[in-house]
PyMOL Python script that loads the backbone (N, CA, C, O; Angstrom):
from pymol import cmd

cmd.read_pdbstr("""\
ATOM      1  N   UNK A   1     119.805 124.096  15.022  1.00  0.00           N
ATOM      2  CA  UNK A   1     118.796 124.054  16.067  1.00  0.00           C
ATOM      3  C   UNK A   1     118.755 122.666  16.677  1.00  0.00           C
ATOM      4  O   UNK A   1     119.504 121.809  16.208  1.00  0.00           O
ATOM      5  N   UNK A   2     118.032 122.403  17.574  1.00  0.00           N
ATOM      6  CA  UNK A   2     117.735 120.730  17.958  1.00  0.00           C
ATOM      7  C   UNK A   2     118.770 121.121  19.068  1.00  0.00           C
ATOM      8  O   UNK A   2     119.779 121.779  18.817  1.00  0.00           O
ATOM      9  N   UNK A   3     118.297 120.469  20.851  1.00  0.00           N
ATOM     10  CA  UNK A   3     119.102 120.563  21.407  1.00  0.00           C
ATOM     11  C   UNK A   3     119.587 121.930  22.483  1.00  0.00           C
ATOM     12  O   UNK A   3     119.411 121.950  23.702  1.00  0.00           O
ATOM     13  N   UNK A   4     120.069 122.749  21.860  1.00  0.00           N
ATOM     14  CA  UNK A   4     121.085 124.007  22.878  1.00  0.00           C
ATOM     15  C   UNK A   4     119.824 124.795  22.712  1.00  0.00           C
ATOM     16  O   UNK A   4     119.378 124.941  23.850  1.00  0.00           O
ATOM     17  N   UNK A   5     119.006 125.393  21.816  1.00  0.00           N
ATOM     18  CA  UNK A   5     117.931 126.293  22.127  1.00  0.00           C
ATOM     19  C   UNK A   5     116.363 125.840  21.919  1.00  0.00           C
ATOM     20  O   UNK A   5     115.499 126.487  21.328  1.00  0.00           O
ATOM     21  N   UNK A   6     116.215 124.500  22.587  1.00  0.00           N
ATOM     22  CA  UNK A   6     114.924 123.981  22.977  1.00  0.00           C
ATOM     23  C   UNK A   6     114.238 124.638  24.101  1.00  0.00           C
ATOM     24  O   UNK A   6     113.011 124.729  24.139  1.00  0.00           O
ATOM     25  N   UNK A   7     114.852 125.001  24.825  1.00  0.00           N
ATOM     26  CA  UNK A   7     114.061 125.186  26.601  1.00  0.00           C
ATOM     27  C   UNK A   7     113.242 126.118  26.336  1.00  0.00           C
ATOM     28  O   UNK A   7     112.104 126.036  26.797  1.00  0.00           O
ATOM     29  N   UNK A   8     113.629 127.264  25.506  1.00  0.00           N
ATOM     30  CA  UNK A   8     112.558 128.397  25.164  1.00  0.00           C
ATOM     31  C   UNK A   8     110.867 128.069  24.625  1.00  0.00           C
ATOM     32  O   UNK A   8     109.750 128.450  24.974  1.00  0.00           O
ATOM     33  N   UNK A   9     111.516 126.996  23.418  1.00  0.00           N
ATOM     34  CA  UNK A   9     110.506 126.484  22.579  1.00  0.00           C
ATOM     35  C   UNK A   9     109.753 125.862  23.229  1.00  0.00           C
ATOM     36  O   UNK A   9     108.577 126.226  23.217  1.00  0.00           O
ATOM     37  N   UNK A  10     110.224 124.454  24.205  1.00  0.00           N
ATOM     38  CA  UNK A  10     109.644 123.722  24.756  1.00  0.00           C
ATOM     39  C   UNK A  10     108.281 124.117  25.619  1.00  0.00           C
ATOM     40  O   UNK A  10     107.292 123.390  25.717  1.00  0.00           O
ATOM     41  N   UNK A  11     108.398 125.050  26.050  1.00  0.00           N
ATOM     42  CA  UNK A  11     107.582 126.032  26.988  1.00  0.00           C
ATOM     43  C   UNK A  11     106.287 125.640  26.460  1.00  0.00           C
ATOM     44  O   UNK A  11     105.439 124.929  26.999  1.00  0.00           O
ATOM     45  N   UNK A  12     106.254 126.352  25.043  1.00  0.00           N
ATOM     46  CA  UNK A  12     105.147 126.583  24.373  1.00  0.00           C
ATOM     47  C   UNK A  12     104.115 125.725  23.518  1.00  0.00           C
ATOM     48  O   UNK A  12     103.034 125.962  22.980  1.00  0.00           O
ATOM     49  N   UNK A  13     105.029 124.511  23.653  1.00  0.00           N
ATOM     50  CA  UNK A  13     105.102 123.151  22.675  1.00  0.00           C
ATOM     51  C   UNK A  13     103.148 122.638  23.332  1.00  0.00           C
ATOM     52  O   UNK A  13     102.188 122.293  22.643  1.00  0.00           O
ATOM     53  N   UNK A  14     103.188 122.707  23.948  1.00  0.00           N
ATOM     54  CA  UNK A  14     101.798 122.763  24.610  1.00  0.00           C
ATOM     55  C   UNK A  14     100.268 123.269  24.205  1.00  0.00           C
ATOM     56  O   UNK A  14      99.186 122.690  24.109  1.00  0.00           O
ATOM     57  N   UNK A  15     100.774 124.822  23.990  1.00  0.00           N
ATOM     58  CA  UNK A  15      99.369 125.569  23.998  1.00  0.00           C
ATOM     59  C   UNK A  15      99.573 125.597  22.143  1.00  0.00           C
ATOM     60  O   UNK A  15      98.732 125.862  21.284  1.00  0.00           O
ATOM     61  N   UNK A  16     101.003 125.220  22.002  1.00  0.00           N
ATOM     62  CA  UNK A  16     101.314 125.300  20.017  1.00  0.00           C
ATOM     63  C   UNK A  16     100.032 124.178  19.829  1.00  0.00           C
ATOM     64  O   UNK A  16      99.109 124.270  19.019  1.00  0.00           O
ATOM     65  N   UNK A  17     100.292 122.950  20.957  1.00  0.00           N
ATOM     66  CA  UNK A  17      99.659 121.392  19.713  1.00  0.00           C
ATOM     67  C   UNK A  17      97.847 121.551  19.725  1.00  0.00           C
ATOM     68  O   UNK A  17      97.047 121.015  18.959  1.00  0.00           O
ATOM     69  N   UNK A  18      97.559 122.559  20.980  1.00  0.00           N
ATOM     70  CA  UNK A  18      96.252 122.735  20.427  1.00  0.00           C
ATOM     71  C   UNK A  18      95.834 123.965  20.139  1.00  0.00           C
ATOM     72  O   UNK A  18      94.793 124.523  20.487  1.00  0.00           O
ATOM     73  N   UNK A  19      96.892 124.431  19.347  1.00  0.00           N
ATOM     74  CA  UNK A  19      96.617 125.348  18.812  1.00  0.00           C
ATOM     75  C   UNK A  19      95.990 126.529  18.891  1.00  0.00           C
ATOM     76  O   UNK A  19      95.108 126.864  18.101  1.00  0.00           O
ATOM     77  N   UNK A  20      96.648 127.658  20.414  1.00  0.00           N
ATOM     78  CA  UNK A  20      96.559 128.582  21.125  1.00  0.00           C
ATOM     79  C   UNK A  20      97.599 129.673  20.980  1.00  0.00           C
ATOM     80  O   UNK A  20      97.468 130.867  21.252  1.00  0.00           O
ATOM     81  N   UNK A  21      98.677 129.028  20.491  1.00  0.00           N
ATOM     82  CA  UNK A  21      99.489 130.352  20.434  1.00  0.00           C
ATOM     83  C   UNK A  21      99.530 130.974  19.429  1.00  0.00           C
ATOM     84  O   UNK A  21      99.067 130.469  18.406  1.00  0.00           O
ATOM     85  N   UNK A  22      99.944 131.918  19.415  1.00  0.00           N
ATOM     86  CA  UNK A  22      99.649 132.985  18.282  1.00  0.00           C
ATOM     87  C   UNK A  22     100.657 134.010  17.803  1.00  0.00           C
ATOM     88  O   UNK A  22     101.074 134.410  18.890  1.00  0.00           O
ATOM     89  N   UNK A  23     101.040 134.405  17.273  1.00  0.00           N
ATOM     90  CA  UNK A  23     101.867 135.847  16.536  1.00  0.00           C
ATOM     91  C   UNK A  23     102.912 135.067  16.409  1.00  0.00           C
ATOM     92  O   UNK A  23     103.048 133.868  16.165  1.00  0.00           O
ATOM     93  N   UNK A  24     104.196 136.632  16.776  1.00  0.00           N
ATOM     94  CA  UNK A  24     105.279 135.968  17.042  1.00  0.00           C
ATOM     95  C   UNK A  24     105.703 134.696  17.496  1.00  0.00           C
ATOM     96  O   UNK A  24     106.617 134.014  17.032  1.00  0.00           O
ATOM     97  N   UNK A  25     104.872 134.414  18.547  1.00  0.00           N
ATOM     98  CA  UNK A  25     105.936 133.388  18.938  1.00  0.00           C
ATOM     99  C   UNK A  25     105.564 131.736  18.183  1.00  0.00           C
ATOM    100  O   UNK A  25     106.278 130.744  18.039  1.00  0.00           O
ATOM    101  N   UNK A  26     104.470 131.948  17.902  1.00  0.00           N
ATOM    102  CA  UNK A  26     103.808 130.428  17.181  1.00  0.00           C
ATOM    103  C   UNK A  26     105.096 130.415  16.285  1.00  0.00           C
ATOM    104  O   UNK A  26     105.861 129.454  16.360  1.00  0.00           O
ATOM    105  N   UNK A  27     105.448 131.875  15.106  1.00  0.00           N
ATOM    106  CA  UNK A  27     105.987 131.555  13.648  1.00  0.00           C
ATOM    107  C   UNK A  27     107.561 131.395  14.386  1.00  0.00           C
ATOM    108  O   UNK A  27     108.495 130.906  13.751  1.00  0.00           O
ATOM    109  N   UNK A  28     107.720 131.906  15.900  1.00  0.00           N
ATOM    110  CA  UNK A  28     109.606 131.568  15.929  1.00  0.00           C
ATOM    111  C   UNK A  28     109.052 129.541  16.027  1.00  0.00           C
ATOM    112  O   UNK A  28     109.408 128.588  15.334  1.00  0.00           O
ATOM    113  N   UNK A  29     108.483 129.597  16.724  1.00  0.00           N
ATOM    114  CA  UNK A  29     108.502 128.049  16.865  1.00  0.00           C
ATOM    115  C   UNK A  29     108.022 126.923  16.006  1.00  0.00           C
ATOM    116  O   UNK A  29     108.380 125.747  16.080  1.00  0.00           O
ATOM    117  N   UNK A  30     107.025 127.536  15.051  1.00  0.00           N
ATOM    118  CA  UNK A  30     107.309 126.862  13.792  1.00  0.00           C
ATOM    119  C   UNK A  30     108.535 126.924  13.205  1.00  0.00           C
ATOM    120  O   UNK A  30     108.830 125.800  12.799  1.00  0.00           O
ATOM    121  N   UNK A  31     109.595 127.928  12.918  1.00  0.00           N
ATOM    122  CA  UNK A  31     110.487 128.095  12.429  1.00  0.00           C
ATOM    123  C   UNK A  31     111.683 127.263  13.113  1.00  0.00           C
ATOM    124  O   UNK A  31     112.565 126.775  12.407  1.00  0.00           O
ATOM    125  N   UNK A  32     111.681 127.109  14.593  1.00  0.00           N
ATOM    126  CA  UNK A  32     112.479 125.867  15.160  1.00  0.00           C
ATOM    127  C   UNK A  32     112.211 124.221  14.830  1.00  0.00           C
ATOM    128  O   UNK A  32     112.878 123.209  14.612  1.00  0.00           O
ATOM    129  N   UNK A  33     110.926 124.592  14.930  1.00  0.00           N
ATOM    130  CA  UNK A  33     110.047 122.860  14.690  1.00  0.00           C
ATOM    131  C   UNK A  33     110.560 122.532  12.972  1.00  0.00           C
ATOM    132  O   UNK A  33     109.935 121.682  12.337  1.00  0.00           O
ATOM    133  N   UNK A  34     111.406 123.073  12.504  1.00  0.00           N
ATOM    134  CA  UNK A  34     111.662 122.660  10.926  1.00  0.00           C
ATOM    135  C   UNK A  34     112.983 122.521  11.078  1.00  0.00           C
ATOM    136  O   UNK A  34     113.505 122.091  10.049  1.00  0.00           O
ATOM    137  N   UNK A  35     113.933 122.769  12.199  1.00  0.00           N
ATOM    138  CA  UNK A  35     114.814 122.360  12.608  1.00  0.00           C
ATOM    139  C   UNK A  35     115.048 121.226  13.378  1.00  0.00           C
ATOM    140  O   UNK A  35     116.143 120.681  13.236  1.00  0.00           O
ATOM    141  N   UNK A  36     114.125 120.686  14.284  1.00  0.00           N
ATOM    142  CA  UNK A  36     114.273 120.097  15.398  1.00  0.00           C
ATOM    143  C   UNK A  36     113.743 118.757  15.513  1.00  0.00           C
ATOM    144  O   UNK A  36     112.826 118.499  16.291  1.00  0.00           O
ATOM    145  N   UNK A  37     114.097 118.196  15.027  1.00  0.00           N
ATOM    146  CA  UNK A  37     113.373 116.693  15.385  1.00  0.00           C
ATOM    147  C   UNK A  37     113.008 116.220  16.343  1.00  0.00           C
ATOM    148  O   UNK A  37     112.100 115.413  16.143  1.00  0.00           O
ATOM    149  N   UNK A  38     113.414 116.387  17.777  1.00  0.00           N
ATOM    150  CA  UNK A  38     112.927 116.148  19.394  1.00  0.00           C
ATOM    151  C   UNK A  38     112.009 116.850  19.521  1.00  0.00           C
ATOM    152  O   UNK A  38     110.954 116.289  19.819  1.00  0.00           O
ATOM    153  N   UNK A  39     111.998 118.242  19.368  1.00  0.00           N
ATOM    154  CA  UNK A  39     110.926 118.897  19.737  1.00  0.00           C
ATOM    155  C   UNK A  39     109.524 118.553  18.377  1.00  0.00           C
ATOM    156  O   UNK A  39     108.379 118.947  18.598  1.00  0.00           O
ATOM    157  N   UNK A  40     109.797 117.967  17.356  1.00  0.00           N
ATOM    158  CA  UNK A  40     108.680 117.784  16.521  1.00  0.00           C
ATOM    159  C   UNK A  40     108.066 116.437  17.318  1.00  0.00           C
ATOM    160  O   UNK A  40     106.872 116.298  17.580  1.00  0.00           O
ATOM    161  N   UNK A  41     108.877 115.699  17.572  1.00  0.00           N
ATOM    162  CA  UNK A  41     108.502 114.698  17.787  1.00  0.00           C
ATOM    163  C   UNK A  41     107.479 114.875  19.305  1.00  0.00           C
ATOM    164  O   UNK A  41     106.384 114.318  19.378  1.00  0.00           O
ATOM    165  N   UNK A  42     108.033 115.713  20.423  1.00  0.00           N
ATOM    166  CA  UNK A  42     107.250 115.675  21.209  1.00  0.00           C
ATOM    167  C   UNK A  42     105.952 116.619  20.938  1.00  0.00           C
ATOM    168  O   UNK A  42     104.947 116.234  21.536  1.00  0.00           O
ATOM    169  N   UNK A  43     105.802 117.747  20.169  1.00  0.00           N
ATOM    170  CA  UNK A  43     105.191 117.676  19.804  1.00  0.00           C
ATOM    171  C   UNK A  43     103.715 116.781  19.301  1.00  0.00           C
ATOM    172  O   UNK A  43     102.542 116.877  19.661  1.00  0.00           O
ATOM    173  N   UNK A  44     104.416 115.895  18.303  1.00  0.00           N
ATOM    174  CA  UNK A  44     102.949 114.999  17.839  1.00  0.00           C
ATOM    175  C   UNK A  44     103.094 114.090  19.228  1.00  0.00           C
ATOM    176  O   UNK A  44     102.542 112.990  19.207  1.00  0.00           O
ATOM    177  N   UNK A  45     103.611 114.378  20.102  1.00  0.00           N
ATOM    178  CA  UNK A  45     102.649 112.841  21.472  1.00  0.00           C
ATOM    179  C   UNK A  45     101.950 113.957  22.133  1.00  0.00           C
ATOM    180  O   UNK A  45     100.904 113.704  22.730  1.00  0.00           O
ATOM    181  N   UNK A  46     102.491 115.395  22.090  1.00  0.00           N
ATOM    182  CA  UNK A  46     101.410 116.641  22.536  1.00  0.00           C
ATOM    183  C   UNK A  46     100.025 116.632  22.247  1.00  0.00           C
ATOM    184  O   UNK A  46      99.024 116.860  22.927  1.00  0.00           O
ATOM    185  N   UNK A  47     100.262 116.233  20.783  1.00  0.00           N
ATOM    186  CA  UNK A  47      99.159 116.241  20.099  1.00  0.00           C
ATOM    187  C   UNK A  47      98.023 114.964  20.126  1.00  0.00           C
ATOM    188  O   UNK A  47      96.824 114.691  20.089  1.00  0.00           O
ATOM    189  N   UNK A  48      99.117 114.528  20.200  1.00  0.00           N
ATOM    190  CA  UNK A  48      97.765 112.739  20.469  1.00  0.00           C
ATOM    191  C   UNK A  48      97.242 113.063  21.801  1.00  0.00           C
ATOM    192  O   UNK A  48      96.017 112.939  21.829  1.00  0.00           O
ATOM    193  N   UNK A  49      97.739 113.425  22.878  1.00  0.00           N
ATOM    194  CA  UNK A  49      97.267 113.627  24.517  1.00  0.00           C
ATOM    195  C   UNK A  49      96.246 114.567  23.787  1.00  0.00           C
ATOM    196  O   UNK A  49      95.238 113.941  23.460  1.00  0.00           O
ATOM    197  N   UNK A  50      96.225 115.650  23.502  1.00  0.00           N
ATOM    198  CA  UNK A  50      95.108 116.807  23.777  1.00  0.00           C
ATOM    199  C   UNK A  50      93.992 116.495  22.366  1.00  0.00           C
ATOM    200  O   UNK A  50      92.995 117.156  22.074  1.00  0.00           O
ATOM    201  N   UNK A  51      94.492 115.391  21.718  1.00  0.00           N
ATOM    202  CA  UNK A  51      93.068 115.007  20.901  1.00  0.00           C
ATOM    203  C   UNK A  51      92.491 113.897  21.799  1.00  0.00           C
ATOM    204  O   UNK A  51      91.287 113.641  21.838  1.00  0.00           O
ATOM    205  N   UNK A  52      93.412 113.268  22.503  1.00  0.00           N
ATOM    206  CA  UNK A  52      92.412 111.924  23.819  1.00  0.00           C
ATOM    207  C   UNK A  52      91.765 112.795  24.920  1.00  0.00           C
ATOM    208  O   UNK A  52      90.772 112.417  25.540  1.00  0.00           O
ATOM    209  N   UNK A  53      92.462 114.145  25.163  1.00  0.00           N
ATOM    210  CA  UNK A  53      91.576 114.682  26.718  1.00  0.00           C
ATOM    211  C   UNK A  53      90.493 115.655  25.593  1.00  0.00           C
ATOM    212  O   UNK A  53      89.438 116.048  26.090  1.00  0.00           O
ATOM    213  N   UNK A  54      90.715 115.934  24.448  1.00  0.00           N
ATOM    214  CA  UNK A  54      89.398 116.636  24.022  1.00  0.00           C
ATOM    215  C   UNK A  54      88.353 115.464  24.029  1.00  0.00           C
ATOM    216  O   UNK A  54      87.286 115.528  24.639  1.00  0.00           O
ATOM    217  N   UNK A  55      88.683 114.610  23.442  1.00  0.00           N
ATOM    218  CA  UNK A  55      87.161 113.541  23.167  1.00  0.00           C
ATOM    219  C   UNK A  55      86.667 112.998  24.595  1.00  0.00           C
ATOM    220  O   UNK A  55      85.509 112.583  24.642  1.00  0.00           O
ATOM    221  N   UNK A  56      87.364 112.968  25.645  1.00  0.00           N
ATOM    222  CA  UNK A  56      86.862 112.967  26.444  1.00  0.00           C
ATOM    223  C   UNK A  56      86.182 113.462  28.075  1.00  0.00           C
ATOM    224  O   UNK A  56      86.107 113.010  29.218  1.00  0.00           O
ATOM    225  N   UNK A  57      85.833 114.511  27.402  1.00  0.00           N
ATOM    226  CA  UNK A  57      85.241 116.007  27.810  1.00  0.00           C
ATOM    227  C   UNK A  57      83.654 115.030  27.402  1.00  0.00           C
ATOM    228  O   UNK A  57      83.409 114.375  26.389  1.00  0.00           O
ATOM    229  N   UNK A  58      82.719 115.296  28.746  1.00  0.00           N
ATOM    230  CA  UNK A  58      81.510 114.502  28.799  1.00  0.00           C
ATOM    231  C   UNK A  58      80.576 115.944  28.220  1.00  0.00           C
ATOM    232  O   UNK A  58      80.562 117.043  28.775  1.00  0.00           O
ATOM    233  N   UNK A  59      79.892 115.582  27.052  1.00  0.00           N
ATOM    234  CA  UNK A  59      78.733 116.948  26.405  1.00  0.00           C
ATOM    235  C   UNK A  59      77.967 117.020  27.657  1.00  0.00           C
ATOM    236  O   UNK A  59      78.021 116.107  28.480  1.00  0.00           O
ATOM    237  N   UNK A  60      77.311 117.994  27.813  1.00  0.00           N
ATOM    238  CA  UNK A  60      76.255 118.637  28.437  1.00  0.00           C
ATOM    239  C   UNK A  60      76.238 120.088  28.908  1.00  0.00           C
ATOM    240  O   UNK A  60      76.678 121.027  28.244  1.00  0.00           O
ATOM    241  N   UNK A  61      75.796 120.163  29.880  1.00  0.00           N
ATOM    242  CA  UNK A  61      75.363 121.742  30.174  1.00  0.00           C
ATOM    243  C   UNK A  61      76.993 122.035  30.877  1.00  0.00           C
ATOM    244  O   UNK A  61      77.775 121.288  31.466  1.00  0.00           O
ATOM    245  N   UNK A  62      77.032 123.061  30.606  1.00  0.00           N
ATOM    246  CA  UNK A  62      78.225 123.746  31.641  1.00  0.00           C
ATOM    247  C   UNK A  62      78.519 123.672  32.494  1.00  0.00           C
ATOM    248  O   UNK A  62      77.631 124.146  33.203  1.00  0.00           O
ATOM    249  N   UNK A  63      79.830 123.126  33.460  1.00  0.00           N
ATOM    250  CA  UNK A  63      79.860 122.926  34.646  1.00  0.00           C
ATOM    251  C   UNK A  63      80.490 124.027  34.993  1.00  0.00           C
ATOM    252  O   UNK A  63      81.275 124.567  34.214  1.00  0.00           O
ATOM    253  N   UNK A  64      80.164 124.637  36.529  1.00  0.00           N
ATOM    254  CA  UNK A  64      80.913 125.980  37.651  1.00  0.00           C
ATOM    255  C   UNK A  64      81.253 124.989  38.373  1.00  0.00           C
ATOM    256  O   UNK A  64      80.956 123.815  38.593  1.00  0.00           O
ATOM    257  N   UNK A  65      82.334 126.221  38.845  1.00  0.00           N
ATOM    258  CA  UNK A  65      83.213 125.824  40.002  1.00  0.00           C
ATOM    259  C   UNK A  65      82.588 126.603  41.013  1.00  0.00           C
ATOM    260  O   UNK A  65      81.521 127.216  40.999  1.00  0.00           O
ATOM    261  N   UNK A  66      83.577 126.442  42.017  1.00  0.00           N
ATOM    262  CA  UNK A  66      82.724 126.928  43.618  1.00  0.00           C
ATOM    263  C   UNK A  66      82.939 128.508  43.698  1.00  0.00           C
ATOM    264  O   UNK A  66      83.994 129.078  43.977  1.00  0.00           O
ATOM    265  N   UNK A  67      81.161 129.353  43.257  1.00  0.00           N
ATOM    266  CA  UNK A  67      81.276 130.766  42.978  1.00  0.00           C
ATOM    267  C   UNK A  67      81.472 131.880  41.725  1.00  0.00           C
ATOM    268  O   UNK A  67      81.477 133.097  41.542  1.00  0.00           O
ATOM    269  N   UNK A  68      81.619 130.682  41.030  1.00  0.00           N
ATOM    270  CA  UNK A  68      82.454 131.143  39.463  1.00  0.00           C
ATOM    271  C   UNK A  68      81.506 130.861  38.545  1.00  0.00           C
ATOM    272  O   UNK A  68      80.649 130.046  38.885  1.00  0.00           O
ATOM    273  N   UNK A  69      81.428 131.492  37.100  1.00  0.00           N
ATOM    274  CA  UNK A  69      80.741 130.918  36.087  1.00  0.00           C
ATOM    275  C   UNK A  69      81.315 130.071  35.190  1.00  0.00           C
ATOM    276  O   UNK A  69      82.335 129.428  35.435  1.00  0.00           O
ATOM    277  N   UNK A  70      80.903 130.047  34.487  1.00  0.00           N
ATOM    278  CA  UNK A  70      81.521 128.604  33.666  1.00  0.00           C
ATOM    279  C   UNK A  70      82.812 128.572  32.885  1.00  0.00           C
ATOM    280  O   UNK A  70      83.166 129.555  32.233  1.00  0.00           O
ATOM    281  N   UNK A  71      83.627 127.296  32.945  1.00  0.00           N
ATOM    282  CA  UNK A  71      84.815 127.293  33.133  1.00  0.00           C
ATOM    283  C   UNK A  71      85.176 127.691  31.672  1.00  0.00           C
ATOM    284  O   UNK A  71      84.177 127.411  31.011  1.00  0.00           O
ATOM    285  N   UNK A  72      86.142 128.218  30.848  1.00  0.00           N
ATOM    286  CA  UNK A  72      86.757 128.012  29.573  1.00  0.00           C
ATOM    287  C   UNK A  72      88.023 128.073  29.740  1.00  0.00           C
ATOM    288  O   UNK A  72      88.608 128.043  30.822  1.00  0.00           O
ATOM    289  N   UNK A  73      88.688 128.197  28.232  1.00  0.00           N
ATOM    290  CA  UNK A  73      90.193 127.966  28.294  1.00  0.00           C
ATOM    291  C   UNK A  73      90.263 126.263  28.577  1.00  0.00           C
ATOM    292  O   UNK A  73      89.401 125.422  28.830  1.00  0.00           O
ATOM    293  N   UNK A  74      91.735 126.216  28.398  1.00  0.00           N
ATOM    294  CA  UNK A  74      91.586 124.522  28.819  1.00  0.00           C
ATOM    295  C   UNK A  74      91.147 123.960  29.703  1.00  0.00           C
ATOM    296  O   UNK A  74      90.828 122.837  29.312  1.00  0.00           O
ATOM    297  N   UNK A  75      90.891 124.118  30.918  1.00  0.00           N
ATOM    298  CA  UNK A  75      90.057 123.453  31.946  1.00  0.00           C
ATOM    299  C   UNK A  75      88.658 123.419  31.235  1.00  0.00           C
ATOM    300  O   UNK A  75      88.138 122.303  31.217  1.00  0.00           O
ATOM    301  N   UNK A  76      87.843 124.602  30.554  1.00  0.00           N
ATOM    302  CA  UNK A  76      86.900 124.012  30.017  1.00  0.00           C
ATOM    303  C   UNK A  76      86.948 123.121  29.296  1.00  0.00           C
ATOM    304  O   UNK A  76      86.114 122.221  29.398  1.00  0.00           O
ATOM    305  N   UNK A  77      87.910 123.086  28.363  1.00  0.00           N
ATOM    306  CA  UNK A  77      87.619 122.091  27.184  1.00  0.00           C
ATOM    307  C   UNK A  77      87.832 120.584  27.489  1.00  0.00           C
ATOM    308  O   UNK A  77      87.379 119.692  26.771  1.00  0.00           O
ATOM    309  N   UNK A  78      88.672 120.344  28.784  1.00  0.00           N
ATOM    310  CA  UNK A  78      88.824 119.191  29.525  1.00  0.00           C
ATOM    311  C   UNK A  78      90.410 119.264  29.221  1.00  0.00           C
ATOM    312  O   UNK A  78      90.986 118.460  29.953  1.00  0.00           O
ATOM    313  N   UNK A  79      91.188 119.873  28.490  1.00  0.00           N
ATOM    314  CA  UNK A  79      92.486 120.001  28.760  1.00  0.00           C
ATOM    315  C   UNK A  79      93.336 120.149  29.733  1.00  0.00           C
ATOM    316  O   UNK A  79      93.347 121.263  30.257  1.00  0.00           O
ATOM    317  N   UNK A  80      94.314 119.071  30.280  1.00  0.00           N
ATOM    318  CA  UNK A  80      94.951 119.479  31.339  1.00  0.00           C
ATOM    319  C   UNK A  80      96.110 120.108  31.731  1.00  0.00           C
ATOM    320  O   UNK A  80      96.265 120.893  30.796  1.00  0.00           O
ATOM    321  N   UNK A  81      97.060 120.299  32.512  1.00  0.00           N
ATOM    322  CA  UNK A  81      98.498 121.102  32.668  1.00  0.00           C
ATOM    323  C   UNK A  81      99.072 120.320  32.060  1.00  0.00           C
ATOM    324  O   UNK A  81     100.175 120.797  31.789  1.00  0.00           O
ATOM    325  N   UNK A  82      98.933 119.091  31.565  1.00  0.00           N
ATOM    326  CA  UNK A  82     100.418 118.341  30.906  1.00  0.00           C
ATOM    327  C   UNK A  82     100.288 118.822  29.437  1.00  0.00           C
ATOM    328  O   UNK A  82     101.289 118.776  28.723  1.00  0.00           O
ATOM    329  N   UNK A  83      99.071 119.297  28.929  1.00  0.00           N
ATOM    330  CA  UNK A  83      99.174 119.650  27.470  1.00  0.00           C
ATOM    331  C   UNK A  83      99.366 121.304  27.767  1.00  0.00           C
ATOM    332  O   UNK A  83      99.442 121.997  26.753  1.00  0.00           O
ATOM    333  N   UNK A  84      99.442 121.920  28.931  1.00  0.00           N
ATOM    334  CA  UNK A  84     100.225 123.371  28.437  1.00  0.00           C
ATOM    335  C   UNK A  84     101.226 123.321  28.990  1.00  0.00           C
ATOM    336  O   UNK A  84     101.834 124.391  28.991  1.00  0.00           O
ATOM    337  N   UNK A  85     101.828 122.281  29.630  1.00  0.00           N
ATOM    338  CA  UNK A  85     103.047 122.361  29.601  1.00  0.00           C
ATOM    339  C   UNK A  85     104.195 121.352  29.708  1.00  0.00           C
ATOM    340  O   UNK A  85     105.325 121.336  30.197  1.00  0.00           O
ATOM    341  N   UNK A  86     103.388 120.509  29.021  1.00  0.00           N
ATOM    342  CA  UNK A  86     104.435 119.436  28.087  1.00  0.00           C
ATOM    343  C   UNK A  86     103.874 118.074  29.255  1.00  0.00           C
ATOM    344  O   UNK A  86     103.168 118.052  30.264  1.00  0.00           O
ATOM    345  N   UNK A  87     104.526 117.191  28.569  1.00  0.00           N
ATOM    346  CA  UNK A  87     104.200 115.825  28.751  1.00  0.00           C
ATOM    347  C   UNK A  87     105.300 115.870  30.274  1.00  0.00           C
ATOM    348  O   UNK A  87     104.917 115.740  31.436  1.00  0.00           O
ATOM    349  N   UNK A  88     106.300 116.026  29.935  1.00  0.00           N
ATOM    350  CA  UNK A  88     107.348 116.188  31.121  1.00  0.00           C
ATOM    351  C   UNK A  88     107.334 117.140  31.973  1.00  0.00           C
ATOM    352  O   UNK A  88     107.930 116.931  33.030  1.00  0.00           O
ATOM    353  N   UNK A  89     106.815 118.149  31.820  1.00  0.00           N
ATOM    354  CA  UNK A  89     106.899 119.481  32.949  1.00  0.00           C
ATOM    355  C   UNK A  89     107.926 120.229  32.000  1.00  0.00           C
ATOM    356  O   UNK A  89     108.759 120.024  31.117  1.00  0.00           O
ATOM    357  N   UNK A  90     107.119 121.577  33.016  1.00  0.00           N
ATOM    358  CA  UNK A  90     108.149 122.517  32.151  1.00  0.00           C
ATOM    359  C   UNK A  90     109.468 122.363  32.196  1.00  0.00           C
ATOM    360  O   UNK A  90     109.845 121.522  33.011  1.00  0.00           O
ATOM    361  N   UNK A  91     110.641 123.139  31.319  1.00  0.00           N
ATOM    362  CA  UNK A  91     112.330 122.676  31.052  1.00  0.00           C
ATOM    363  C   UNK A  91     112.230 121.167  31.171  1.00  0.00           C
ATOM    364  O   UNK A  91     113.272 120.595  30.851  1.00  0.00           O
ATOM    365  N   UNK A  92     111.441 120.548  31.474  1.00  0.00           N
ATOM    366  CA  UNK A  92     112.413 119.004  31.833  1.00  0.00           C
ATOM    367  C   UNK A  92     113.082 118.098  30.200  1.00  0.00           C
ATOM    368  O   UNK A  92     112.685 118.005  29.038  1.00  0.00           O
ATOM    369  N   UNK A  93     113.719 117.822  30.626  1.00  0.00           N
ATOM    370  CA  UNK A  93     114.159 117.078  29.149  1.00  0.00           C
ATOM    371  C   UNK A  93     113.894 115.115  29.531  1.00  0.00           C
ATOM    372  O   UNK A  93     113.533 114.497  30.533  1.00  0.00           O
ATOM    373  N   UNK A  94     114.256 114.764  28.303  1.00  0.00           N
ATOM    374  CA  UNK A  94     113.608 113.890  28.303  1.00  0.00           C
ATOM    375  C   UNK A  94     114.696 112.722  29.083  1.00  0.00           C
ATOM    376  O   UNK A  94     114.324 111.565  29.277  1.00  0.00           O
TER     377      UNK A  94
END
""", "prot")
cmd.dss("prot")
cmd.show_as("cartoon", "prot")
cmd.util.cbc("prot")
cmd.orient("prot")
């Protein structure tokens, strides 16, 4: 592993570090991440980003958007597109 079948994994490396994905595909990509040292590694900087944009998510009442009720999923939690889909954008390598 490492390398020729990252692009699949990489995808997911995102919603994996805060811990959103689920079934199948979490255990294929745990099962790569014990192969892969690039992808572990980006991984934990996945993970440092979406523990800095969780803590800084301001407490209070719920904010709406224009018409909508209140936001969840990562936009609620203050999570942004670079933690669902990687520090680089999606496929991009490093």
């Amino acid at each position: 592993m490492g390398g020729t079948d990252c692009g699949v994994y990489r995808l997911g490396l995102g919603v994996y570090a805060i811990g959103r994905l689920g079934g199948d595909e979490a255990d294929a990509l745990s099962a790569h991440l014990r192969g892969c040292p690039p992808c572990r590694a980006e991984l934990a900087e996945l993970r440092t980003v979406a523990a800095l944009l969780a803590h800084s998510v301001r407490p209070g009442p719920a904010r709406e958007g224009a018409g909508r009720g209140p936001r969840t999923g990562a936009v609620g939690m203050g999570l942004s597109g670079a933690c669902a889909y990687g520090a680089r954008g999606p496929g991009r390598s490093r």
